[in-house]
C-alpha positions as CSV (number, residue, x, y, z in Angstrom):
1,X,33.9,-39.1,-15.1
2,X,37.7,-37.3,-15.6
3,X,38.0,-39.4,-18.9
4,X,34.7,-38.7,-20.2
5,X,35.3,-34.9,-19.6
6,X,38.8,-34.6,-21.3
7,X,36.9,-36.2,-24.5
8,X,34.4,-34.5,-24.5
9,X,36.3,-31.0,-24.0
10,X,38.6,-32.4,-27.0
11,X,35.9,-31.5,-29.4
12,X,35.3,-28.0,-28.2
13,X,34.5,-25.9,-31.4
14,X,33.7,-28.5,-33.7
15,X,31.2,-26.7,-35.6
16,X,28.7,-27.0,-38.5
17,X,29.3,-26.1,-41.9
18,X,26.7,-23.7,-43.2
19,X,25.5,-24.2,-46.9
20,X,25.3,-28.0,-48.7
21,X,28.8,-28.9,-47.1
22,X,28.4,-31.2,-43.8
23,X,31.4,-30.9,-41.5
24,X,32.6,-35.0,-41.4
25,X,33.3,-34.4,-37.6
26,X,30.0,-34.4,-36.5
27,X,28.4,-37.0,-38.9
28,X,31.4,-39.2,-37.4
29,X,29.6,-38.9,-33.9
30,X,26.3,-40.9,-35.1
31,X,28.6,-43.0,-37.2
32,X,30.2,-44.3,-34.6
33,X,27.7,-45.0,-32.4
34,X,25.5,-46.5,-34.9
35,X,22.8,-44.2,-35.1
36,X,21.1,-43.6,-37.6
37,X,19.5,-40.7,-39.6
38,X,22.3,-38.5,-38.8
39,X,23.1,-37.5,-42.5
40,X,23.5,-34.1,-42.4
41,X,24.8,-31.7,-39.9
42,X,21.9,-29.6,-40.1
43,X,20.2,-32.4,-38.0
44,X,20.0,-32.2,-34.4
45,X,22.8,-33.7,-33.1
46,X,23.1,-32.7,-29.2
47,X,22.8,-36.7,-28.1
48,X,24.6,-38.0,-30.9
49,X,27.6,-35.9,-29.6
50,X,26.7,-37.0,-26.1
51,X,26.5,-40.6,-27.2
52,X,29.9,-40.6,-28.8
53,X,31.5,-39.1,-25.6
54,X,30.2,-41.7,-23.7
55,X,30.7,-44.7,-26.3
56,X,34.4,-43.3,-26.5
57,X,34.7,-43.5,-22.2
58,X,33.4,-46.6,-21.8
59,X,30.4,-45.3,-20.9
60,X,26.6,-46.1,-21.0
61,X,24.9,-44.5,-23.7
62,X,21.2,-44.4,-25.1
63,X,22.2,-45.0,-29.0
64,X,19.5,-42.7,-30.1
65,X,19.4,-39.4,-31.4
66,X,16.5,-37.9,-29.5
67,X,17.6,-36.3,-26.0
68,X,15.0,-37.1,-23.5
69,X,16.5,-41.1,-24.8
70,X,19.0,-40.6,-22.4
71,X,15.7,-40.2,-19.1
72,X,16.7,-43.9,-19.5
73,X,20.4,-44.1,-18.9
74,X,22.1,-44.3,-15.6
75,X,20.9,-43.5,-12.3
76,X,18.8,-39.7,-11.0
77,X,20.7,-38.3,-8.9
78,X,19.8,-35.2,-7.2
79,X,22.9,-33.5,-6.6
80,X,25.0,-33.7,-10.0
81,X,28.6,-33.7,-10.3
82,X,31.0,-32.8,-13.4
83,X,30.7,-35.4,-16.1
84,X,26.8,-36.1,-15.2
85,X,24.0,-36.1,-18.4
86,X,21.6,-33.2,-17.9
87,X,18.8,-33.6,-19.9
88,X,16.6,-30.4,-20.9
89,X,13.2,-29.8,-22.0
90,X,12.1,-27.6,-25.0
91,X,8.9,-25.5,-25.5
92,X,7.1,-27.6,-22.5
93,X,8.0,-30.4,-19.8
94,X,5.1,-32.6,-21.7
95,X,6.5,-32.2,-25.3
96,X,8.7,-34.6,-26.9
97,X,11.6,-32.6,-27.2
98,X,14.8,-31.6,-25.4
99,X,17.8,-31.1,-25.2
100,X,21.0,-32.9,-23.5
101,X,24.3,-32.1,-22.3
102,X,26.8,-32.9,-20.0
103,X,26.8,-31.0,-16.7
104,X,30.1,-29.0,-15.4
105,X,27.9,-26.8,-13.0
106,X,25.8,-24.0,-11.4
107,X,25.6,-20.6,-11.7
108,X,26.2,-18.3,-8.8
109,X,22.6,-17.3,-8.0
110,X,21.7,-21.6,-8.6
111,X,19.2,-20.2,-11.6
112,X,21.4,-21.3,-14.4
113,X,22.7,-25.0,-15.4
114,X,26.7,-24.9,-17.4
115,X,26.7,-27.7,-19.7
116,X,29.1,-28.8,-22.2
117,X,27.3,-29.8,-25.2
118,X,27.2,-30.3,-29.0
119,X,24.7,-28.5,-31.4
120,X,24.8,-25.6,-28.9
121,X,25.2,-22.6,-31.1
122,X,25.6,-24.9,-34.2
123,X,28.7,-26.3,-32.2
124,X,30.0,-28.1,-29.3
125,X,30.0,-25.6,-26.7
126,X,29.8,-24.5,-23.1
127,X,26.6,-23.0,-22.7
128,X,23.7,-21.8,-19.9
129,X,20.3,-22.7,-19.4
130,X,17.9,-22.1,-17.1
131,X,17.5,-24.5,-13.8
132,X,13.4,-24.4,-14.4
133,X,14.2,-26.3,-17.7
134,X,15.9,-29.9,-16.1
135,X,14.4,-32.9,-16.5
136,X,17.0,-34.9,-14.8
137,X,20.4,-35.0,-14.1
138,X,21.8,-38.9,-14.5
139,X,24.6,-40.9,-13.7
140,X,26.6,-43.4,-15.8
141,X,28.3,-46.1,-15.0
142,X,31.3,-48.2,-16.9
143,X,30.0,-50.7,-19.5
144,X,31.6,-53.8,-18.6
145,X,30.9,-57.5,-17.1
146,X,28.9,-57.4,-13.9
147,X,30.8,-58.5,-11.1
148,X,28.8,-59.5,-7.8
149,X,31.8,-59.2,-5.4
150,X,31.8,-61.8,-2.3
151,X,31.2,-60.4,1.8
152,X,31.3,-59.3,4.2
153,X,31.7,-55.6,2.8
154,X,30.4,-52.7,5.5
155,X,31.1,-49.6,6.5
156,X,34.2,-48.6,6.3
157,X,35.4,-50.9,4.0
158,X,37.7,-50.0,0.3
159,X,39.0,-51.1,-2.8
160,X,37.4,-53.0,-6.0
161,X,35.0,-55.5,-4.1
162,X,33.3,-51.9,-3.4
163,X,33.8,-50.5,-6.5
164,X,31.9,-53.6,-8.1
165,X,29.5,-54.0,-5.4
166,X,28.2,-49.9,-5.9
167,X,28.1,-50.5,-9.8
168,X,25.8,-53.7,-9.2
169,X,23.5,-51.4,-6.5
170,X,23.4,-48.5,-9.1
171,X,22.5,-50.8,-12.0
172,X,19.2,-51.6,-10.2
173,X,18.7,-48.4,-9.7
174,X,19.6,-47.6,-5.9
175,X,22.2,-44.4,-5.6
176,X,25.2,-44.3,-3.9
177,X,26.8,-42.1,-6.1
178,X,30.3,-42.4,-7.6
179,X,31.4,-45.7,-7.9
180,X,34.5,-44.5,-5.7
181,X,35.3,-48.2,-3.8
182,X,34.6,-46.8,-0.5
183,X,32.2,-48.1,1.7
184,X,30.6,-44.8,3.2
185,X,27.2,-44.1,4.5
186,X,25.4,-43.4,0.7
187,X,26.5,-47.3,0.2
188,X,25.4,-48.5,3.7
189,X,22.1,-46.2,2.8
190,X,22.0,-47.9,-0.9
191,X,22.7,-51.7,0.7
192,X,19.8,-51.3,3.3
193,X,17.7,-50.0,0.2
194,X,18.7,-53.6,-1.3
195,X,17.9,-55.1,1.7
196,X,14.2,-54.2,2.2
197,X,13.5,-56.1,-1.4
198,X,13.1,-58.9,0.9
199,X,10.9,-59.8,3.5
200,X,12.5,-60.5,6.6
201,X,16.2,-59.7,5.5
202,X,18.3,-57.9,8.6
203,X,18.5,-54.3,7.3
204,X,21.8,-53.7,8.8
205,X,23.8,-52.2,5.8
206,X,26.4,-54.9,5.6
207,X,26.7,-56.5,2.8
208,X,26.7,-60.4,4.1
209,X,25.9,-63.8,2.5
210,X,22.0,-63.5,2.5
211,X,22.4,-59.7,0.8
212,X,24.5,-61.9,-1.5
213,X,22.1,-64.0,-2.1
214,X,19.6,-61.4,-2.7
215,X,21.5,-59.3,-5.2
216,X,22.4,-61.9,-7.5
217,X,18.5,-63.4,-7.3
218,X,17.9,-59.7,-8.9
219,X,19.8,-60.0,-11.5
220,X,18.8,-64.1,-12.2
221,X,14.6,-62.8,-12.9
């Protein structure tokens, strides 16, 4: 998530223009991402601006302008890291609005969420809310061409056949956190997780032939 961070902190301060003026800088973030009904800066804009930081990383992105959109990009996680979307609700958990950001951390007491956001004081920002307000926290992964990578990968294993193997797990929703190419007990956890989907598969945590088989059956239906 480094690259998505540096963008994203690139635009600190970019800022509405108050009165019948519309500062081009934040129009250019729905713009780009092809969302529409973005015409003035006076609308709410806090996914836009998270949609552009995540179109510009090579990220996934929701392509709409209301927050709770982004519910349904990436993986939960429980325990967020820098660069994860924290999504927010406003006025009550049940009502449709909210608010989204991108996480950078805790507060010292754990009551307060730090996220780096746009249309947070009419400007992208670094801002606090409260904990009791999180809908989710999620996870993104790299937009590219899905790659099933061959075994035997297990325990203890490194390097890009990992990599793709934990962006193939995450993108039917199993967690093993960052895609970081090494082959540590959340991805054993996440491959045995793959492996009960079907009956009478060896849940082991090694990713063999038949979990081969298995995971590219998923993504054929």
């Amino acid at each position: 998530m480094e690259q998505l961070l540096k963008i994203a902190f690139n635009e600190l301060g970019t800022e509405e223009i108050a009165g019948t003026e519309h500062n081009p800088e934040v129009l250019k973030y729905a713009k780009d991402t092809k969302i529409k009904g973005i015409t003035t800066d006076e609308i709410p804009w806090c996914s836009t601006f998270v949609n552009w930081v995540a179109w510009k990383a090579g990220l996934q992105y929701s392509g709409k302008a209301n927050a709770r959109s982004w519910l349904n990009v990436g993986v939960k996680v429980t325990t967020p890291e820098p660069g994860d979307i924290v999504v927010f609700w406003r006025e009550s958990p049940q009502s449709w609005k909210g608010h989204v950001g991108i996480f950078l951390g805790f507060s010292s007491d754990k009551k307060r969420v730090y996220c780096l956001g746009g249309n947070q004081g009419n400007r992208v920002s670094i801002s606090g809310y409260r904990v009791n307000t999180v809908l989710s926290y999620q996870r993104l992964t790299t937009v590219k061409k899905l790659v099933i990578p061959e075994p035997t990968l297990q325990k203890g294993s490194a390097g890009p056949a990992v990599v793709a193997l934990q962006d193939a797990l995450k993108l039917l929703s199993i967690d093993v956190g960052t895609s970081d190419g090494d082959f540590g007990k959340k991805t054993e956890d996440g491959v045995k997780e793959l492996q009960t989907r079907k009956p009478n598969l060896e849940i082991d945590g090694v990713y063999n032939e038949e979990t081969r088989d298995l995971l590219e059956s998923l993504f054929q239906a």
